[in-house]
TORZA-914222 format. One record per residue (C-alpha): z, x, y; residue number from 1; residue in three letters. Coordinates in steps of 0.1 Angstrom, whole numbers. Each point is the difference from the previous one (the first is absolute). Layout:
<rs>
z / x / y / pos / code
Z / X / Y / NUM / ala
...
</rs>
This chain:
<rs>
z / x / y / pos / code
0 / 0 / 0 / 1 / unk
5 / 35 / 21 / 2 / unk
-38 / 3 / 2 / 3 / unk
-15 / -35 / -4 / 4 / unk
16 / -15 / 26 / 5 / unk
-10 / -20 / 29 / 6 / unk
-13 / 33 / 19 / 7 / unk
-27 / 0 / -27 / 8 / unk
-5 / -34 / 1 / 9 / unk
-10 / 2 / 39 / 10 / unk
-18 / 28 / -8 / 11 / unk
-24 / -13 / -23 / 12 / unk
-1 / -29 / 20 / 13 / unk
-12 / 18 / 32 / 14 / unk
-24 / 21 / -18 / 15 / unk
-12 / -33 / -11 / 16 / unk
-5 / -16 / 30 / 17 / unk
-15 / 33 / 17 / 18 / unk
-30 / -3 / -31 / 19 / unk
-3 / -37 / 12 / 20 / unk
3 / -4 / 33 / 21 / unk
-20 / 34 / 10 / 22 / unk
-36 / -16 / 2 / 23 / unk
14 / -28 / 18 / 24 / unk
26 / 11 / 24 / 25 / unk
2 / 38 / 11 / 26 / unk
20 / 17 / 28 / 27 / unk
-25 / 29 / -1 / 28 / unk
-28 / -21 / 2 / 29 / unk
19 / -21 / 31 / 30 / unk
13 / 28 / 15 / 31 / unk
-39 / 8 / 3 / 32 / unk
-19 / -32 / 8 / 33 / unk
29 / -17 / 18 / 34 / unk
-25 / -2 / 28 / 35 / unk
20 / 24 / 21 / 36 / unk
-26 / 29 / -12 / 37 / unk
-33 / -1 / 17 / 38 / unk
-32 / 19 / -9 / 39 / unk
-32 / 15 / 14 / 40 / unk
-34 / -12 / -17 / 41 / unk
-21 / 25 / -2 / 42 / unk
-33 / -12 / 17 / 43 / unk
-32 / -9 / -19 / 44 / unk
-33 / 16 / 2 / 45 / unk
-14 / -29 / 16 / 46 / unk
24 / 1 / 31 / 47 / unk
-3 / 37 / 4 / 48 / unk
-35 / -8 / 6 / 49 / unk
0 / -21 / 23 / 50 / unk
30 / 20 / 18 / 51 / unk
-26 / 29 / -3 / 52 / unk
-32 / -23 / 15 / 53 / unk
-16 / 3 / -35 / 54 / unk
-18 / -26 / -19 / 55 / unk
1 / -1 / -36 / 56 / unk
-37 / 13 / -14 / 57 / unk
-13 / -30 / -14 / 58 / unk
-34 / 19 / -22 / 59 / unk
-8 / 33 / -8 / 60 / unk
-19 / 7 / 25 / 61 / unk
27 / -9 / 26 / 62 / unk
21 / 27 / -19 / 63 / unk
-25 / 24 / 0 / 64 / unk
-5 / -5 / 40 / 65 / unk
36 / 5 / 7 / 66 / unk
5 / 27 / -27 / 67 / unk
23 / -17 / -21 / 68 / unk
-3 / -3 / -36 / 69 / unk
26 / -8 / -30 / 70 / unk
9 / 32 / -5 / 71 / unk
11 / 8 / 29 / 72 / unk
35 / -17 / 17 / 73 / unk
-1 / -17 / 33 / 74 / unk
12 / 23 / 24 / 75 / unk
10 / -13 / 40 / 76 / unk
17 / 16 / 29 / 77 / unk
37 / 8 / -3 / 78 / unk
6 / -18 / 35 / 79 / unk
-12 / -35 / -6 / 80 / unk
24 / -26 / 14 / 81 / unk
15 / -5 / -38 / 82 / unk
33 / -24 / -1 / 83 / unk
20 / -6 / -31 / 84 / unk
3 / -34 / -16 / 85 / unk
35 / -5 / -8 / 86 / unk
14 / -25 / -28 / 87 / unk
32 / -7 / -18 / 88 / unk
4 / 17 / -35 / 89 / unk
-6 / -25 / -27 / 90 / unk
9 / 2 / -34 / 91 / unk
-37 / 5 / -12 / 92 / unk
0 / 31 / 25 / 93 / unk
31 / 11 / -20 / 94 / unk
-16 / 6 / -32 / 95 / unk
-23 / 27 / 7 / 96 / unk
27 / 22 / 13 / 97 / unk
8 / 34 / -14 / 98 / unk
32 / 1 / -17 / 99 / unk
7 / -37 / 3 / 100 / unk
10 / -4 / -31 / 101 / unk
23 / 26 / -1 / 102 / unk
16 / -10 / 36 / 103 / unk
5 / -37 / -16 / 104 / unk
18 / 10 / -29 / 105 / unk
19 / 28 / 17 / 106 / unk
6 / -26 / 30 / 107 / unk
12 / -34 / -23 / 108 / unk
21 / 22 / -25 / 109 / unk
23 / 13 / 30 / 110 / unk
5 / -35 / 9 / 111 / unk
10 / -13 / -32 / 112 / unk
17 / 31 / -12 / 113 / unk
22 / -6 / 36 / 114 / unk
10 / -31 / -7 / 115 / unk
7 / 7 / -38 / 116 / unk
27 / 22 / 14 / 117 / unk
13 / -20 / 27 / 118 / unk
5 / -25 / -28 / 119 / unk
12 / 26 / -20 / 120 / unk
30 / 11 / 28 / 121 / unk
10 / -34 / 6 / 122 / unk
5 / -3 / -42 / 123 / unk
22 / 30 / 8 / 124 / unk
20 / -12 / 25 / 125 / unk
5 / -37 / -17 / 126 / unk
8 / 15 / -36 / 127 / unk
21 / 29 / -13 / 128 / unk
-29 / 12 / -21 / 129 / unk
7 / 36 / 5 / 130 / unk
-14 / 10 / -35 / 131 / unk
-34 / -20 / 3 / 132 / unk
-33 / 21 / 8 / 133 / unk
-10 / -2 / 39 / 134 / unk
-35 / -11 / -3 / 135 / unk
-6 / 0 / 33 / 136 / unk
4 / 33 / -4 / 137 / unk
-26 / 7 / -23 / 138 / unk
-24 / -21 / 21 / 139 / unk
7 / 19 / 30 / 140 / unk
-12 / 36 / -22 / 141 / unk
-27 / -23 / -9 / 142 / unk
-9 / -6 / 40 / 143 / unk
5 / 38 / 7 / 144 / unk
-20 / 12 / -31 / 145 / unk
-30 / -18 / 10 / 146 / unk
0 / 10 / 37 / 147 / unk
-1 / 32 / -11 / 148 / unk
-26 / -2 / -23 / 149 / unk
-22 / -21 / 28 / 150 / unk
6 / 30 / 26 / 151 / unk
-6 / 22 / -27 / 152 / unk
-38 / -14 / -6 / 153 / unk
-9 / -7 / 34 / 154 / unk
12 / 42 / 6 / 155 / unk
-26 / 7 / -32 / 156 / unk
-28 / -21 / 22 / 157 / unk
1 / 28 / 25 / 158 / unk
1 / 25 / -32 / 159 / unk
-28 / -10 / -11 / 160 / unk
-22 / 4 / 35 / 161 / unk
-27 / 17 / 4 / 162 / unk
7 / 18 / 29 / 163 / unk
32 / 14 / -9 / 164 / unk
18 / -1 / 33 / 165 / unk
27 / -30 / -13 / 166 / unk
8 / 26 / -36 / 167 / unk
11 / 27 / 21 / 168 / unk
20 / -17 / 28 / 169 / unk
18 / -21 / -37 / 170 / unk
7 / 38 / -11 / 171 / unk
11 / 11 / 35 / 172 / unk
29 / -26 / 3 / 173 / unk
12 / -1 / -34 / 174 / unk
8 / 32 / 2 / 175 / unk
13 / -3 / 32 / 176 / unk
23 / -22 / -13 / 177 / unk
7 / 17 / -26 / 178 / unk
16 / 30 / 19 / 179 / unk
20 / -27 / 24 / 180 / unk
11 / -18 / -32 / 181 / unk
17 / 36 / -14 / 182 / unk
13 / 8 / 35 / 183 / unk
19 / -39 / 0 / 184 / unk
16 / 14 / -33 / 185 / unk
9 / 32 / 11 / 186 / unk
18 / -21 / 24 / 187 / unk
40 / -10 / -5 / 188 / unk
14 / -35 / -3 / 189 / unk
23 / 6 / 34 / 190 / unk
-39 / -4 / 19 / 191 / unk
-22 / -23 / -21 / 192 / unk
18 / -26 / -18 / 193 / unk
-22 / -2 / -34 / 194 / unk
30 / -3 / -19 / 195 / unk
-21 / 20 / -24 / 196 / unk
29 / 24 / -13 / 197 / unk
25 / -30 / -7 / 198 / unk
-30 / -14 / -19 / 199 / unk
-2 / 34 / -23 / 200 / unk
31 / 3 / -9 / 201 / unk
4 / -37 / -13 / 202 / unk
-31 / 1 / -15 / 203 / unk
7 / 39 / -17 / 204 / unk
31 / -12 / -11 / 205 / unk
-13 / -35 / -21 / 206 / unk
-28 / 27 / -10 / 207 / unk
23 / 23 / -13 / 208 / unk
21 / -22 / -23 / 209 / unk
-34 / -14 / -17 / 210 / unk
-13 / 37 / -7 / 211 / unk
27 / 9 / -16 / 212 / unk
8 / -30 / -16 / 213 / unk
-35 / 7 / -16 / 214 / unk
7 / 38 / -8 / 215 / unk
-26 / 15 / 29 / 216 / unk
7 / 32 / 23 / 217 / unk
5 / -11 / 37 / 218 / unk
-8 / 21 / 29 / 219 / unk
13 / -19 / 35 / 220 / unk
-15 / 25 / 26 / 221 / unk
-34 / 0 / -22 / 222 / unk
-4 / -39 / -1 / 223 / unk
12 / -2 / 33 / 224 / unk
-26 / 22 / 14 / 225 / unk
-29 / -18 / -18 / 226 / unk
10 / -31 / 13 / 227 / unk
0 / 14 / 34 / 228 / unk
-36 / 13 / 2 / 229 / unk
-10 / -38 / -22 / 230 / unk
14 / -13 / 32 / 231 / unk
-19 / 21 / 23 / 232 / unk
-36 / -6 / -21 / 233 / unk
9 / -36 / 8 / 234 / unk
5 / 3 / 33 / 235 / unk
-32 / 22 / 4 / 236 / unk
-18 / -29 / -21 / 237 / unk
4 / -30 / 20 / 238 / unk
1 / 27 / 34 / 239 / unk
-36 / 5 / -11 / 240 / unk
-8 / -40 / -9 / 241 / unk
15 / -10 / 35 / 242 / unk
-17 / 26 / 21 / 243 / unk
-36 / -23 / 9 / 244 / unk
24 / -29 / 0 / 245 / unk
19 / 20 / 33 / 246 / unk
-31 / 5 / 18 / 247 / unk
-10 / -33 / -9 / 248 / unk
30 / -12 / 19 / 249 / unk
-4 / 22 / 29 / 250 / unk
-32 / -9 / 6 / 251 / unk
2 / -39 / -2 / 252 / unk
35 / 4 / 17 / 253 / unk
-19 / 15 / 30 / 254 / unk
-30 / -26 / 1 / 255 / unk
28 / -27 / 0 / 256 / unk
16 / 9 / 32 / 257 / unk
-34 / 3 / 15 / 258 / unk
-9 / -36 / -15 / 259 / unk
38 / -18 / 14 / 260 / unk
-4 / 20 / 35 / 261 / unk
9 / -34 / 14 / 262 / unk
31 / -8 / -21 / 263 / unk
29 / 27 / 7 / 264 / unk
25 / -18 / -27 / 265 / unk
-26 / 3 / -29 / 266 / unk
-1 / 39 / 16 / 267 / unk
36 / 4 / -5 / 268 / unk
-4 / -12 / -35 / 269 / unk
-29 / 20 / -10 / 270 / unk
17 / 25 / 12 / 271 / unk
37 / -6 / -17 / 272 / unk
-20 / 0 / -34 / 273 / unk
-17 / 34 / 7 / 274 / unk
31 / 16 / 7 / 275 / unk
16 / -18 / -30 / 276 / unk
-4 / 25 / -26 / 277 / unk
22 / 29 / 24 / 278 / unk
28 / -30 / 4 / 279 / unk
1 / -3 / -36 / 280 / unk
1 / 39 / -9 / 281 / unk
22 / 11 / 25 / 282 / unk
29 / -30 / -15 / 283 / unk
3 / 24 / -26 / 284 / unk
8 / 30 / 21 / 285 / unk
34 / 3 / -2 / 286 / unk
15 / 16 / 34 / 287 / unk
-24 / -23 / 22 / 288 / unk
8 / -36 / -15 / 289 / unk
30 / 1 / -25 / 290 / unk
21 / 24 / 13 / 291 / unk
-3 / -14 / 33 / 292 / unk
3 / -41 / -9 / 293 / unk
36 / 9 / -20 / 294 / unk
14 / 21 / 27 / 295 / unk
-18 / -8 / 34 / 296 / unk
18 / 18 / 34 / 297 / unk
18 / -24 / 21 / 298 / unk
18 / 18 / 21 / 299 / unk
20 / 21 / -7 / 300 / unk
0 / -19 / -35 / 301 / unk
-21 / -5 / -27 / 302 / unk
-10 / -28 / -12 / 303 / unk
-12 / -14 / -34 / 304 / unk
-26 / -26 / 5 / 305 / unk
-7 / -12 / -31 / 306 / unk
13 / 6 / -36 / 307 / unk
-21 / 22 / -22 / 308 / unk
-10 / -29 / -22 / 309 / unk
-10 / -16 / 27 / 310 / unk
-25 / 27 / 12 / 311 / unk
-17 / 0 / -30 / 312 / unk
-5 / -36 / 5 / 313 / unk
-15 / 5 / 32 / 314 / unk
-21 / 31 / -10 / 315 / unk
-13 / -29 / -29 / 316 / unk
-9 / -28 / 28 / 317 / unk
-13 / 24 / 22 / 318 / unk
-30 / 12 / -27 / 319 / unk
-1 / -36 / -3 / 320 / unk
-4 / -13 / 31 / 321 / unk
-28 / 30 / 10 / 322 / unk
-17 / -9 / -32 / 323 / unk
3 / -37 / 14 / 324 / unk
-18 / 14 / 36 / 325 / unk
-23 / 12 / -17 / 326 / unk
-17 / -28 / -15 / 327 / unk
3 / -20 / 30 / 328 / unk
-24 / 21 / 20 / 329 / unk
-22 / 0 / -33 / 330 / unk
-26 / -18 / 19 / 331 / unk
-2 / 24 / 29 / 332 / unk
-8 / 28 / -20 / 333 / unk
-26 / -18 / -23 / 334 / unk
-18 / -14 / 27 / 335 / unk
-2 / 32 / 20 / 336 / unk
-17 / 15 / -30 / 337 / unk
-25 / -24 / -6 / 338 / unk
-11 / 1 / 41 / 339 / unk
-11 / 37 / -8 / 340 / unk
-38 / -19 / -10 / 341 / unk
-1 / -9 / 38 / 342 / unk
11 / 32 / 9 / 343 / unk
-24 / 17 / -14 / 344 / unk
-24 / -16 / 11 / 345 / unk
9 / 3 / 36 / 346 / unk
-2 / 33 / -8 / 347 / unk
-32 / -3 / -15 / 348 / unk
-15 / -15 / 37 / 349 / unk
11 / 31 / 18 / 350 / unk
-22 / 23 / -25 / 351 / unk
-32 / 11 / 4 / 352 / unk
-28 / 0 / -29 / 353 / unk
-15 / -27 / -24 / 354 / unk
26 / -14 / -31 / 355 / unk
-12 / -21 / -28 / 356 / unk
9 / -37 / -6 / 357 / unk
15 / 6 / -35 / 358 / unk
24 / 28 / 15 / 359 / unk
11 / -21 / 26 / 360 / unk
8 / -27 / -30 / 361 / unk
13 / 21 / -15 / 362 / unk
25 / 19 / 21 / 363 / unk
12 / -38 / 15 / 364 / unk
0 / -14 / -36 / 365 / unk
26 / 33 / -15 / 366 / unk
27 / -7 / 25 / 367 / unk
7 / -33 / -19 / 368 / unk
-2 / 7 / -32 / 369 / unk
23 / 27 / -2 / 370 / unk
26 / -26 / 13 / 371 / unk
19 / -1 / -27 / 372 / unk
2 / 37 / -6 / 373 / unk
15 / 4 / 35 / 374 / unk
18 / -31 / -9 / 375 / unk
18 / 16 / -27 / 376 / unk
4 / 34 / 22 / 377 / unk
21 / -20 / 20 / 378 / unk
19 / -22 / -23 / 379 / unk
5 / 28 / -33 / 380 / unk
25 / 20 / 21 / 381 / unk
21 / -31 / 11 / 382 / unk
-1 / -13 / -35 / 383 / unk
12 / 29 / -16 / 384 / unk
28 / 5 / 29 / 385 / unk
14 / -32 / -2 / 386 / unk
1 / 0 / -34 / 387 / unk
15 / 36 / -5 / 388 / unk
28 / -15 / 26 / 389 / unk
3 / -34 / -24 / 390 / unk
5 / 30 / -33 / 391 / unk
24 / 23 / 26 / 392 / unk
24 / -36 / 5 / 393 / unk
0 / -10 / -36 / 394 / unk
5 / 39 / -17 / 395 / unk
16 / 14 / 27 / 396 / unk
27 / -26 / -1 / 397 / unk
-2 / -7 / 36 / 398 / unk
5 / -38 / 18 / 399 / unk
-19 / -21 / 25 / 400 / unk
31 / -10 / 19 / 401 / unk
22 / 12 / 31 / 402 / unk
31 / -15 / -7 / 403 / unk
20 / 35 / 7 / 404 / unk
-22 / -2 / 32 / 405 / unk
22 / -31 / 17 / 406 / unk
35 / 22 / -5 / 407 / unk
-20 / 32 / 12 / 408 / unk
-6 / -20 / 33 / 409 / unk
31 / -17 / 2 / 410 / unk
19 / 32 / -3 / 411 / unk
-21 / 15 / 31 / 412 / unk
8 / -28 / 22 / 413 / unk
38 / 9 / -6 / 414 / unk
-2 / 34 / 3 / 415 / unk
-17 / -3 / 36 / 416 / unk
23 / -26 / 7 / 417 / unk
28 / 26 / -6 / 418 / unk
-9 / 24 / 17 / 419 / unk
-13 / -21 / 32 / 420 / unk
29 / -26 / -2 / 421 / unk
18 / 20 / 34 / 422 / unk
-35 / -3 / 18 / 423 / unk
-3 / -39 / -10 / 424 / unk
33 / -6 / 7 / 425 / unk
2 / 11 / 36 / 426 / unk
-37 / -16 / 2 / 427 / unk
20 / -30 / -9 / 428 / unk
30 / 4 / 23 / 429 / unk
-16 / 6 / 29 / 430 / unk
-22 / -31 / -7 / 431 / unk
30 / -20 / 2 / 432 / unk
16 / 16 / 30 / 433 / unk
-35 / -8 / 20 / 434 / unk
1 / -41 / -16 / 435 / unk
35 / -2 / 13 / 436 / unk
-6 / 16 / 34 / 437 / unk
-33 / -29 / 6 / 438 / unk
19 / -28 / -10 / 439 / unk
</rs>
């Protein structure tokens, strides 16, 4: 009854109901053709024509007077007065995007495999089922498994080009990360709070019973040392896979604030999301945040503002709620992407030269369907950060509360009220005095 309990029961149900309902009703898919998104048609060869003062050849010999024949492309100006048509995505446009597959499965599984374990934390805190499996859990390793691996093809894409640019900056910045990765663990627990030696020695010492239990030799600083550099080839790993993803972000982060030029409070929150991922690391550095929220200077006193258990709380809501800003200005970045078609081809007017019809379908026709791959550039690291916070809370044994936080405040107030009660009270008197002396 340990295993098949009513956490595999939801579970099978929800995978159930994901098969089902996916062809009908898709948060990927709305997320996409909500009608918030709008595209750029490319234009047809008939209406570059006509923007060009060409007429289509109707015989051969009209072709062979204007030097046009079906080998050869249609070629115009590069400064003809071209405008975009823009319309809403559909969900026919939807399906001849690259990687939409993958972005639909990776997108509906972190959905349900968040609310498996939101239904699985509030089994936890109903029932004393301490000794039951935490599915959720194991749903949440699903959701970070498979963001992974989506990062992981779409850094094999750029692998696999031709022109070899994309392989090299990949190399460049996994190894980069790889030296930063060693330096963090060269690093002591008094700077970053990893809690990575505390995690050792429990995990060495469960280790150490089995081995011998089972008659094996046991080496501690060998095992520990090969654990260390798997950690830092994981690190370097999905360095590498969210290196395209960065600039990705960069770019469309940039294009945003150039799109909302007129709306300074979607600027603030572009801008609070960029800057998220420096909030988030420096929470962990011990002497900025910790060190200075349990013994803040007052004074001449110092004060604890919050309880330790309630700082990991916050650190938790904190990922969270950047995680949250993030997706709300989903949109923003999206769109910003997809008005690169009628850049370009503003840029295109200001060029000199001659340009082919098919290239200019072309170039306005790639911008959209790579969507989804920038789509999932976007949403992979969020995924696998709010998810890796979801595992840190369960495993890590940490709570989504502040109750410690009320006493924390409460015993500020009286401390200042201590040691300003002679100011208030002569504030006080003297009020009275001035009262007495009016009436």
């Amino acid at each position: 009854m340990a295993v098949m309990g009513i956490q595999l029961v939801v579970s099978l149900l929800t995978a159930s109901i994901m098969q089902r309902m996916a062809p009908h009703c898709s948060f990927a898919r709305w997320l996409l053709c909500n009608g918030s998104l709008f595209r750029f048609r490319h234009p047809s060869e008939e209406e570059v024509r006509a923007l060009a003062g060409k007429e289509k050849p109707r015989s051969k010999k009209d072709r062979r007077q204007n030097d046009v024949s079906e080998s050869k492309p249609l070629s115009v100006p590069k400064d003809i007065d071209l405008h975009l048509e823009t319309r809403p995505i559909s969900v026919v446009d939807s399906l001849v995007l690259h990687y939409f597959m993958e972005y639909q499965w990776l997108i509906d599984f972190a959905v349900y495999a968040t609310g498996v374990y939101l239904f699985t934390e509030g089994y936890y805190c109903l029932m004393d089922v301490q000794k039951e499996v935490n599915i959720g859990v194991l749903w949440c390793l699903l959701t970070v498994a498979f963001s992974i691996k989506v990062l992981f093809g779409m850094m094999t894409h750029y692998f696999r080009s031709e022109e070899g640019g994309e392989r090299s900056v990949c190399l460049v910045f996994g190894f980069l990360f790889l030296l930063i990765a060693m330096l963090v663990l060269v690093v002591r627990e008094d700077y970053l709070e990893f809690g990575l030696e505390s995690g050792f020695s429990a995990a060495f010492d469960n280790m150490e019973m089995f081995v011998r239990q089972q008659g094996w030799e046991w080496s501690v600083p060998v095992t520990k040392l090969t654990v260390k550099l798997g950690l830092v080839g994981i690190c370097s790993f999905v360095g590498a896979c969210l290196t395209f993803p960065g600039f990705r972000l960069a770019q469309t982060h940039l294009d945003a604030l150039k799109m909302t030029a007129d709306k300074p409070m979607i600027q603030i929150l572009l801008h609070a999301s960029f800057v998220a991922p420096v909030v988030i690391v420096l929470m962990w550095v011990k002497p900025v945040t910790r060190d200075f929220l349990l013994s803040a200077p007052m004074g001449k006193e110092n004060v604890q503002l919050m309880s330790s258990s309630t700082y990991n709380s916050v650190r938790l809501w904190t990922v969270v709620a950047l995680c949250v800003l993030r997706l709300a200005v989903t949109r923003y970045h999206l769109q910003a992407y997809l008005n690169l078609a009628d850049k370009w081809v503003d840029q295109m007017k200001k060029e000199a030269g001659r340009i082919t019809v098919i290239e200019i379908q072309r170039k306005v026709s790639r911008v959209f369907f790579y969507l989804t791959v920038v789509t999932l550039q976007y949403l992979g690291p969020i995924i696998l950060t709010f998810h890796l916070t979801l595992l840190l809370k369960t495993l890590g044994k940490s709570y989504f509360r502040f109750m410690p936080l009320t006493s924390s405040i409460y015993n500020l107030t009286s401390s200042w009220q201590r040691s300003n009660f002679p100011v208030c009270r002569t504030v006080c008197v003297s009020g009275l005095h001035t009262l007495r002396g009016y009436n």
